[in-house]
N, C-alpha and C positions, 0 to 999 in steps of 0.2 A: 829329358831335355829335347825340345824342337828344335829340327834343325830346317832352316826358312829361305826360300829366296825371294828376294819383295816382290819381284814377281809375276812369281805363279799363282792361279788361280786359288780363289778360297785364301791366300795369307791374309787380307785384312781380318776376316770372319775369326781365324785359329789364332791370331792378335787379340782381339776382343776379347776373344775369353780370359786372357790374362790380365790384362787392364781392371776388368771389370768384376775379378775374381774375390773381391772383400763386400761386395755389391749384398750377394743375398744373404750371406751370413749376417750382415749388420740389419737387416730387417725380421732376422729369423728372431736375434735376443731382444729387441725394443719392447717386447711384451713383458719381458723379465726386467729387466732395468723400470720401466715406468715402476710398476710393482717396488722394485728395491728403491726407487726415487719418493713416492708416495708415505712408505712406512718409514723412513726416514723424516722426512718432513711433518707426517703425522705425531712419532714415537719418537724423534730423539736419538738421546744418547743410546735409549733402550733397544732400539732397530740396529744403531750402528755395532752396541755390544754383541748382537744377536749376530748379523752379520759375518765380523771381525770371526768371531768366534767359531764360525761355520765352514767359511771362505780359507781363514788363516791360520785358523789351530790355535788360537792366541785365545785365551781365558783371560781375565780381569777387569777391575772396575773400570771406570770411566776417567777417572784421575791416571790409570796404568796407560792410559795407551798414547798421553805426553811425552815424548823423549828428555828426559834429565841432564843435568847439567854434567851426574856423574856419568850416564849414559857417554857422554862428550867425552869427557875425560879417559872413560875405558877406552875409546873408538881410537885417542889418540895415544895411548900407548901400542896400541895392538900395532898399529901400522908402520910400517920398515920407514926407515929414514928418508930410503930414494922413492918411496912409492909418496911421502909425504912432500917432497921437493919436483915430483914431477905432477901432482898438482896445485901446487903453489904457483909454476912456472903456467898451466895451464888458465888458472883467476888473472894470473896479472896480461896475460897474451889474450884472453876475450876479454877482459875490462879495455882493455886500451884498443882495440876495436870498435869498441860498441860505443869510448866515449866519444869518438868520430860522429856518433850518428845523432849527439843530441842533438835538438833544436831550441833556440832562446824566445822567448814573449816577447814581439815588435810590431810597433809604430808606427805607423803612416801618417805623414803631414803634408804632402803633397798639395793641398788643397789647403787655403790659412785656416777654413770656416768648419771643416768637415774633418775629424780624426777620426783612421779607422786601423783595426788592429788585429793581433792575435793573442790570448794569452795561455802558455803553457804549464800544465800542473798537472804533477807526477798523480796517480792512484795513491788512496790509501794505503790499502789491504788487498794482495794477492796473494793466491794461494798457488801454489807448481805442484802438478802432479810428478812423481819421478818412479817408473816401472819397477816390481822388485821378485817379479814372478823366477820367467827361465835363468833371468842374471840378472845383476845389480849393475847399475850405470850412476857410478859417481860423476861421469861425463855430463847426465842428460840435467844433472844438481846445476854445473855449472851453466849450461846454456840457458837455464832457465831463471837462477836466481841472479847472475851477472848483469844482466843489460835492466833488470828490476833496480838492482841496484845504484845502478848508474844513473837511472831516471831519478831517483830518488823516494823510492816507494816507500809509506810510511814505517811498514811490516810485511813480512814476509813472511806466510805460512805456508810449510810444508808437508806433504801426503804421501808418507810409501809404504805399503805391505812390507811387513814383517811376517812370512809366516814359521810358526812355532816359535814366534818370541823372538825369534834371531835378529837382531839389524846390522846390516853389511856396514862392518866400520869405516870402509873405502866412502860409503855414501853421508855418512854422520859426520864425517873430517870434512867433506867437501862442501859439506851445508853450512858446517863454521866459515870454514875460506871463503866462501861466497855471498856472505851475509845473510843465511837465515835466520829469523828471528825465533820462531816455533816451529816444532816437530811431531807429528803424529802417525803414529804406528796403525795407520789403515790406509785400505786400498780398495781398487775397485770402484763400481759404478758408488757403493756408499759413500763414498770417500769425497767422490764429484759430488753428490747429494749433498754431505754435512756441510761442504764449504760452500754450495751454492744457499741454502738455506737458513745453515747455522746452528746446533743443538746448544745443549748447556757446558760442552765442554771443547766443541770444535767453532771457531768464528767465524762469522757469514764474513767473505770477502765481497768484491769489484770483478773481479777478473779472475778466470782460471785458465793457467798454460801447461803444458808441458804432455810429451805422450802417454800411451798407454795400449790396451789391451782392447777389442773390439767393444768391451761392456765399457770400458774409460769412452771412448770416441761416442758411443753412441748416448751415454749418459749427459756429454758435454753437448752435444746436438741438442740433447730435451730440454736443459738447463738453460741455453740461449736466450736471454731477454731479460732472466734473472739474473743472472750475473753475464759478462765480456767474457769470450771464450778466444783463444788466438786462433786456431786452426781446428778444421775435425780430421784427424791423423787418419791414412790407411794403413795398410803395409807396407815395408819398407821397399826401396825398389834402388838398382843401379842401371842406368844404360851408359855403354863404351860404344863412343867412333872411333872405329880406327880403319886407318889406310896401306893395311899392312906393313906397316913399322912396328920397332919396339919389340919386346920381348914376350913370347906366349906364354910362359909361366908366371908374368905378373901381371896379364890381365886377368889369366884363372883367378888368382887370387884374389887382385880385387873383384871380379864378379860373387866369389864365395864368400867377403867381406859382409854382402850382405843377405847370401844366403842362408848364413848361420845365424841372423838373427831370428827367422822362425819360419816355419815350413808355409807362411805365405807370403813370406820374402818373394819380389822378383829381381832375376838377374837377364839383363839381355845385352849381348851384344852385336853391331853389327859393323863388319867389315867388307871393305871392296876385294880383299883375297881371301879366297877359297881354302886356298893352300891354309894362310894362316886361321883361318876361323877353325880347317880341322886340327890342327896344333893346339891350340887353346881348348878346344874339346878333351883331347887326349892328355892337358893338362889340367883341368878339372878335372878327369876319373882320377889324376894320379894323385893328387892335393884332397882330395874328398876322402881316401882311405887315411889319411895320417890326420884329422882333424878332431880332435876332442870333442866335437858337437854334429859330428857328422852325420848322426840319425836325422838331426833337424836341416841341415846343410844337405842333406842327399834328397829328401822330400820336397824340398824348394825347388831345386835344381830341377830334380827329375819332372816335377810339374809345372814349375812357372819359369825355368830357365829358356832360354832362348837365342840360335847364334843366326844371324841373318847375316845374308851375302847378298850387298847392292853394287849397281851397276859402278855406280861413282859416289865422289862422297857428296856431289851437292843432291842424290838420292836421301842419301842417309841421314844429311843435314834435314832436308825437309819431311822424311820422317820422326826425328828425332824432336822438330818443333810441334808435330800434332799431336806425338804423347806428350809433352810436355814434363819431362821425367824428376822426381824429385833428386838424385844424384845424379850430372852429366858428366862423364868422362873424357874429355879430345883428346884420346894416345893416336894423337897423329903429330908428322912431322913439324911441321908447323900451326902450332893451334893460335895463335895469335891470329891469322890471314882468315880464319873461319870462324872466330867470334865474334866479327860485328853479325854474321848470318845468324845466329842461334839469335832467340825469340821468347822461347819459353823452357825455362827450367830451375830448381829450386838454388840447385848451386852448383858451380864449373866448375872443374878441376882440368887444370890447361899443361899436358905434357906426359913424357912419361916417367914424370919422378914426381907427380904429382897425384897418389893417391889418393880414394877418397877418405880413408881412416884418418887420414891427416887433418881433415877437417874437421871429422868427429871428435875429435879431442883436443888440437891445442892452435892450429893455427889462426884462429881468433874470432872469425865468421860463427855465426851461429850454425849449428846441426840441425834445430828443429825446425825443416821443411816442411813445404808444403806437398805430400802427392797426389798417387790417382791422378793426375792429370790437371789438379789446381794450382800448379804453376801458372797455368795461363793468366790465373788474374790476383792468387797470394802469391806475399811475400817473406821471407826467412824470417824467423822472430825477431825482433828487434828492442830498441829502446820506445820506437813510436808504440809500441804493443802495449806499454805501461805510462802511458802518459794519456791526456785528453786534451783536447784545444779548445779554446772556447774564444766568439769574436769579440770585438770592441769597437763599439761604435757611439761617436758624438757630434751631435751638430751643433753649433753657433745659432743663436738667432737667423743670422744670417748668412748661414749654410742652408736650414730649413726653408727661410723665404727665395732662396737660388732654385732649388731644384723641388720644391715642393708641389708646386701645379704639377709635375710629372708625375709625382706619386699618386697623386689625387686621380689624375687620368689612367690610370693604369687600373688603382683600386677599382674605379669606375668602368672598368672594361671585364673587372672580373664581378663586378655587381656587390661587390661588398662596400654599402656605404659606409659601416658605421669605423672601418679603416680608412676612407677617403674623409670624412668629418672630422677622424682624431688628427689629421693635418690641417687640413683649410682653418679649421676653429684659430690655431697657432697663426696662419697665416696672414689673420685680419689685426 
């Protein structure tokens, strides 16, 4: 862990490195991935078996690596009662979120001679990736298959490693609750491959969302144009403002929220007390030895964690909009008064009982941010991520004879007659 004042000299530079710390690994595997993209598209079901089998310890045919209906049925015996009711409660709290965010097909008449428009229609076929390497995220099921749903996607295909054949029944239950329609026991960059291209037993979608592992992110880079990709994921990341208020034992926490998810997790926080930034130190070492994932949580920390002490908070505010961080935290007194100033970040979490785990799982907003610092111009996954718009436009006779010399002049400005002729011709 860095410990930072904004500053002293050289802190932007000692910054950088951490911002910018998924940067060369993602260019080191893209030689590998094209390769696994290639034989895929080439070979098939026969690449993916090859794969599957390599990557996930998973042997079988091409019909095995479907999830079953009994597959389902085991998934929802195995699961405890309350772990099945707490994510019930989880589909119905993002569905009623997300149905906030439709939009409907409309009409403009403004004009008696001239109607013009927009119309709205859901995707086909998308496919969600959902992670199943260090841990299983029945969460990241629902951020991804929910607001699909809502749009009203034709089909929903799903993609997660199983390896040695196991599938996490927490993730299987949550695919039902959330409307998935298919299930397939692969992962990995092949996995982005079969669904951008299609074999004989995986179906070419529209769209691919959901995260993954640096060979998932860079695979969805290369896929781009063949299929809609929502976001290219980095590492996860949390920043906390805070103004010395609140408690220092629950920002450790929440800082090591995300440092447990993998050792290029980043955790930063910065405060205008000193005092309190070493508190919160001393309670990350304490929280670090009692955590079940702590080899991966202590690696993050100790490399990419970060406690910085600014002058004031409109310092901190305006550093906090040039990362533009995919988790913001305002544990400060009043975080209403300092959220019209934030600018850039994936999602807020306003106060100090307003964690960010809270987001990850049930309070309704989507989880799957954007980071790295593309906050600045993405936005949280949404219902818009799974729909298309397309315009609508009609002229009258005499809508065309209104304003068509204009067009004709214009065409005529870019030297394209045979667009200035396909009016005037109309015009006589």
């Amino acid at each position: 862990m860095q410990f930072l004042d904004i500053r002293e000299e050289g802190f932007q530079a000692k910054f950088d490195a951490i911002v910018e710390r998924g940067e060369e690994s993602g260019r080191e595997v893209e030689g590998v991935v094209l390769d696994i993209i290639s034989a895929v598209r080439s070979r098939g079901d026969e690449a993916l078996l090859e794969y599957t089998r390599r990557f996930d310890r998973l042997e079988c045919a091409a019909a095995g690596l479907e999830v079953t209906q009994a597959d389902f049925d085991r998934a929802f015996a195995q699961v405890e009662p309350q772990d099945l009711a707490a994510l019930k409660l989880a589909v119905e709290r993002v569905a009623r979120f997300h149905e906030k965010q439709k939009q409907q097909s409309w009409i403009s008449t403004e004009e008696p001679d001239i109607m013009v428009g927009q119309k709205v229609t859901p995707l086909s076929k998308v496919g969600i990736y959902v992670p199943g390497g260090k841990a299983s995220y029945p969460s990241s099921v629902i951020m991804n298959a929910v607001p699909a749903k809502v749009a009203g996607v034709g089909e929903i295909v799903m993609v997660a490693p199983t390896p040695g054949g196991e599938a996490n029944p927490h993730v299987l239950v949550a695919a039902k609750l959330a409307g998935v329609d298919r299930v397939f026991r692969i992962g990995g960059a092949q996995a982005v491959a079969a669904l951008a291209y299609g074999t004989a037993t995986v179906p070419r979608v529209d769209k691919i969302t959901g995260p993954g592992n640096i060979y998932v992110a860079t695979a969805k880079k290369l896929v781009f144009g063949q299929v809609g990709i929502d976001m290219i994921a980095g590492p996860s990341e949390i920043l906390v403002i805070n103004d010395g208020s609140g408690n220092a034992a629950h920002i450790a926490a929440d800082l090591l929220s995300q440092a447990e998810h993998d050792e290029l997790a980043s955790s930063v926080l910065i405060t205008t007390s000193r005092t309190f930034a070493e508190a919160v130190a001393e309670e990350v070492e304490r929280q670090l030895k009692i955590l079940p994932r702590e080899g991966i949580a202590r690696k993050s920390w100790e490399s990419f964690g970060v406690i910085i002490v600014a002058g004031n908070l409109a310092e901190a505010i305006s550093f906090s909009n040039r990362i533009a961080p995919e988790h913001l935290e305002l544990a400060v007194e009043n975080p209403f008064e300092i959220l019209p100033l934030i600018t850039n970040a994936g999602a807020i979490f306003m106060g100090h009982y307003t964690p960010e785990a809270s987001g990850d799982y049930l309070a309704g907003p989507n989880h799957t941010l954007p980071t790295g610092g593309t906050a600045r111009f993405f936005s949280p996954l949404s219902v818009d991520d799974f729909v298309k718009k397309s315009s609508i436009i009609h002229f009258t006779q005499g809508g065309l004879q209104r304003v068509g010399n204009e067009i004709v002049r214009i065409a005529g400005l870019e030297g394209l007659d045979a667009h200035a002729r396909s009016v005037s011709l109309r015009l006589k």
